[in-house]
C-alpha positions as CSV (number, residue, x, y, z in Angstrom):
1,X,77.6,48.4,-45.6
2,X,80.6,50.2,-44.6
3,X,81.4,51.7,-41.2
4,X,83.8,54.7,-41.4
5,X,85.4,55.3,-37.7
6,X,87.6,57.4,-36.1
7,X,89.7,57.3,-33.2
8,X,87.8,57.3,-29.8
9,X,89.9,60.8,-28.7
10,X,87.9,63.9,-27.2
11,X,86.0,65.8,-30.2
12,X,87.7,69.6,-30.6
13,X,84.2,70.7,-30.7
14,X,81.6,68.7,-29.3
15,X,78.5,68.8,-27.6
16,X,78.8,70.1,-24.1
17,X,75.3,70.1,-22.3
18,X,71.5,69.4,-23.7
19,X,68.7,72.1,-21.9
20,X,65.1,70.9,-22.3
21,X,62.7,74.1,-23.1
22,X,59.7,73.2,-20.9
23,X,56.1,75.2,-19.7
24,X,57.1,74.4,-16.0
25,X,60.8,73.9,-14.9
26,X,59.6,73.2,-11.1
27,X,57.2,70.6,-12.0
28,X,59.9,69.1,-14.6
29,X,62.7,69.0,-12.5
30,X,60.2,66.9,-9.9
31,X,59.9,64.6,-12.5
32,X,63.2,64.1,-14.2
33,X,65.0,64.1,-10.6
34,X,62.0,60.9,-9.7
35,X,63.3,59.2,-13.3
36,X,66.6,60.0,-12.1
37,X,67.8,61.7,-15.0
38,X,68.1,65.4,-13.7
39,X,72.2,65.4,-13.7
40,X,72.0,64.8,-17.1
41,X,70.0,67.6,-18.4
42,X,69.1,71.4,-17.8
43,X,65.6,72.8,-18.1
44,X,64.4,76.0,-18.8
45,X,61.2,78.0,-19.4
46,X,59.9,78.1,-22.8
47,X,56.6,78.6,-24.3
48,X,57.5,77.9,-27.4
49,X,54.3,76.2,-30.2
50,X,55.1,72.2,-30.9
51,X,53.3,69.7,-32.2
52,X,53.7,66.5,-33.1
53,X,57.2,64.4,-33.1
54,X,59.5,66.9,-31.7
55,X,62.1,65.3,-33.9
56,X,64.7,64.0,-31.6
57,X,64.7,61.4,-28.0
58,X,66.9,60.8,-25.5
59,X,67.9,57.1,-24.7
60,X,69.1,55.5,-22.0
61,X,71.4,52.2,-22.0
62,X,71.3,50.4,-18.9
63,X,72.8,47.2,-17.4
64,X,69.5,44.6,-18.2
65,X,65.9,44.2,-18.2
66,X,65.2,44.7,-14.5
67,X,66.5,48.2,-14.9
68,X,64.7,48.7,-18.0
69,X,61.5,47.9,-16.1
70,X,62.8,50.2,-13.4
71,X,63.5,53.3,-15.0
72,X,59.9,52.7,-16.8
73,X,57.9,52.4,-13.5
74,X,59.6,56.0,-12.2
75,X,58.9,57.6,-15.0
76,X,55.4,56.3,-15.4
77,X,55.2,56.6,-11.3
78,X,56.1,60.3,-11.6
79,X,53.5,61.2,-14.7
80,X,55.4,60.1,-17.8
81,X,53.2,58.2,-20.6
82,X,54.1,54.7,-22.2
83,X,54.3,55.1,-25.8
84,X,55.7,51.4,-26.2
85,X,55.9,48.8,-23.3
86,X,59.0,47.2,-22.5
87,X,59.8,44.0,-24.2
88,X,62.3,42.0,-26.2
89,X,63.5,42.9,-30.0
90,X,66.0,41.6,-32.4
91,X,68.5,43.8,-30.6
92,X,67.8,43.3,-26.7
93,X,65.5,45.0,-24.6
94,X,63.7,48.2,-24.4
95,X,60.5,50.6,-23.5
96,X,59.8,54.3,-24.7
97,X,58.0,56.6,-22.5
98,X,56.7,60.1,-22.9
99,X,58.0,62.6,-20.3
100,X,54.7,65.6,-18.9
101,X,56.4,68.4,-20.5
102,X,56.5,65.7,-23.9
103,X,60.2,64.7,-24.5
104,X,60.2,61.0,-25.4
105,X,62.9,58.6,-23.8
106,X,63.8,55.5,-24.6
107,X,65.7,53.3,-21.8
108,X,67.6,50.1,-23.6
109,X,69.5,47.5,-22.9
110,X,71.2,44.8,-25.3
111,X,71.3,41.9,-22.8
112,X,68.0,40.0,-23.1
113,X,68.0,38.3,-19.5
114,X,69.4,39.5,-16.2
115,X,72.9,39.0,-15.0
116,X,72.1,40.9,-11.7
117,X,70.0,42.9,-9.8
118,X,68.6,46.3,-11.4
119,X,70.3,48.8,-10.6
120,X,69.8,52.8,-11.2
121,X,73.0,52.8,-12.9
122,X,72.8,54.8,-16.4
123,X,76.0,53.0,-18.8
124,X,75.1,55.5,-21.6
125,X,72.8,58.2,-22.4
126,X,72.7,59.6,-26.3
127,X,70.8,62.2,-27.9
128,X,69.4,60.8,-30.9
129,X,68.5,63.3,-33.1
130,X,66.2,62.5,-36.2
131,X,67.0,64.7,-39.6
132,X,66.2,64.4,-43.3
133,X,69.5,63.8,-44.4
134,X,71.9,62.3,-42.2
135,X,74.7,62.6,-44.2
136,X,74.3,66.7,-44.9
137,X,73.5,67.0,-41.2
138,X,76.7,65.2,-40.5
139,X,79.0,67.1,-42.8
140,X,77.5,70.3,-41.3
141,X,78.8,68.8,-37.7
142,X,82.2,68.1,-38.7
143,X,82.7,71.5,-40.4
144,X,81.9,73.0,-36.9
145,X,84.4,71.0,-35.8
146,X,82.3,67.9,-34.4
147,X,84.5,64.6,-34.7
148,X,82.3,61.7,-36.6
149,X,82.9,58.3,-34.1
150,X,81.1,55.7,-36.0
151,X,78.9,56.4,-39.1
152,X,76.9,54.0,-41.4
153,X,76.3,55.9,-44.6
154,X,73.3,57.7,-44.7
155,X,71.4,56.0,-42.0
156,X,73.0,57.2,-38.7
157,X,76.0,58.9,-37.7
158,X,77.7,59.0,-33.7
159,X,80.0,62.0,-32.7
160,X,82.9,61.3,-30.3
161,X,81.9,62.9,-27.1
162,X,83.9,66.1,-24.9
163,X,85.9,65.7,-22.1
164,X,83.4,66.8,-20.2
165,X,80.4,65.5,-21.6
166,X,77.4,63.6,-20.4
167,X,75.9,63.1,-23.1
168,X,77.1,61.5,-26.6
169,X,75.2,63.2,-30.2
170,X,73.8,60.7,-32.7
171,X,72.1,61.1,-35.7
172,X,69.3,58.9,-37.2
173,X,66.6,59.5,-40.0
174,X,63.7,61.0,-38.9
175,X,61.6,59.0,-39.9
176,X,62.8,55.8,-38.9
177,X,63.2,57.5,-35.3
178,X,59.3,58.0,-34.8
179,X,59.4,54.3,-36.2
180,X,61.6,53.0,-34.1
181,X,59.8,55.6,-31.0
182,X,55.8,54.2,-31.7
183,X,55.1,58.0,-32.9
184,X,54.0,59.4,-36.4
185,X,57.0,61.1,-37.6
186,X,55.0,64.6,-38.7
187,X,55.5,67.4,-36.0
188,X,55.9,71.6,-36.4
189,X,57.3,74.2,-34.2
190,X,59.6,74.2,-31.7
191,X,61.7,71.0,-31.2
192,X,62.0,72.5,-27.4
193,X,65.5,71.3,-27.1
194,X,68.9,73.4,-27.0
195,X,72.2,72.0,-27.6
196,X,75.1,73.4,-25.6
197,X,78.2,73.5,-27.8
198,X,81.8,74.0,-27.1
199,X,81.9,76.4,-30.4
200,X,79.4,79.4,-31.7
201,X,75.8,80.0,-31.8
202,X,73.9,78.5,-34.7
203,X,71.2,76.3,-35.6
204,X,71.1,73.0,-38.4
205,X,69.3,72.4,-41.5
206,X,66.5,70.7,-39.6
207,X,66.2,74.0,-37.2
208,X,68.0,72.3,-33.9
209,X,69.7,75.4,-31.8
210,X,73.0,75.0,-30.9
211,X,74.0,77.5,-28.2
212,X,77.5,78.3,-26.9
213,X,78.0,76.7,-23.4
214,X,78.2,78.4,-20.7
């Protein structure tokens, strides 16, 4: 398989903030400040009617396995629900937990033994967005002016991040996602997930809201 790349400069248009849609912001911002994730993200209210796989995580690369475990045991300390236990994979190290308000994270690492003390250092943190067809989904990005950083055919796409960004935009299958997550992949409704943009207001083939950033 091929991997198109570009170079690693600031996207022209790229994703500028990522706002959770949640029943209770107070009680949410408790939670993600005890995971120690609340920089990261914005909250606000939202009642709106999900169900299932909401269609996309957010997953955190950190240092090694004793941060893995760490980042687990806050969330699951502050409320959040392990979907799949931490352990080792083909590819490293990981766990996926289930925020209260439902989003599913995912806190990986590559290395498969420690080279250090855990920290609560966050190297990476990507929006992985699961879609039916990740390479109409991408060619929809980069005619809004999105810049494609690494893409492997149809299977997942990576966007070269703002100046200004805290968060970098991939795209995955959707169904390999909820694989990959320990979830069925069938969900309706809301995906209760905005996504800031640098450009105009519009929303994807798979119903994702992009908003114009403040």
């Amino acid at each position: 398989m091929v991997m198109a790349t570009t170079a690693s400069t600031a996207a022209r248009t790229s994703l500028a903030s990522v706002t959770l849609e949640v029943a209770d912001p107070e009680a949410a911002r408790r939670f993600y400040t005890a995971f120690g994730v609340d920089t990261y993200i914005g909250l606000r209210a939202s009642e709106g009617h999900s169900t299932g796989f909401r269609g996309f995580t957010l997953a955190l690369t950190v240092s090694g396995p004793a941060t893995v475990d760490g980042f687990v045991a806050a969330a699951v300390e502050a409320g959040a629900t392990v979907l799949k236990p931490a352990a080792k994979s083909l590819w490293g190290y990981s766990g996926v937990v289930q925020a209260p308000d439902g989003t599913i994270w995912k806190i990986a690492t590559s290395a498969k033994k420690d080279t250090g003390p855990a920290t609560r250092e966050i190297d990476e943190l990507v929006l992985l967005i699961g879609v039916e067809d990740v390479k109409a989904t991408r060619q929809c990005y980069v005619d809004r002016g999105l810049t494609v950083a690494k893409s492997f055919g149809g299977k997942y796409a990576e966007f070269a991040p703002g100046t200004s960004s805290l968060v970098k935009l991939a795209l995955y299958k959707r169904r390999a996602l909820a694989k990959d997550l320990g979830v069925p992949a069938d969900g309706t409704g809301s995906h209760r997930i905005v996504l800031g943009g640098t450009a105009d207001t519009f929303t994807d083939a798979d119903g994702f809201v992009w908003e114009a950033a403040a």
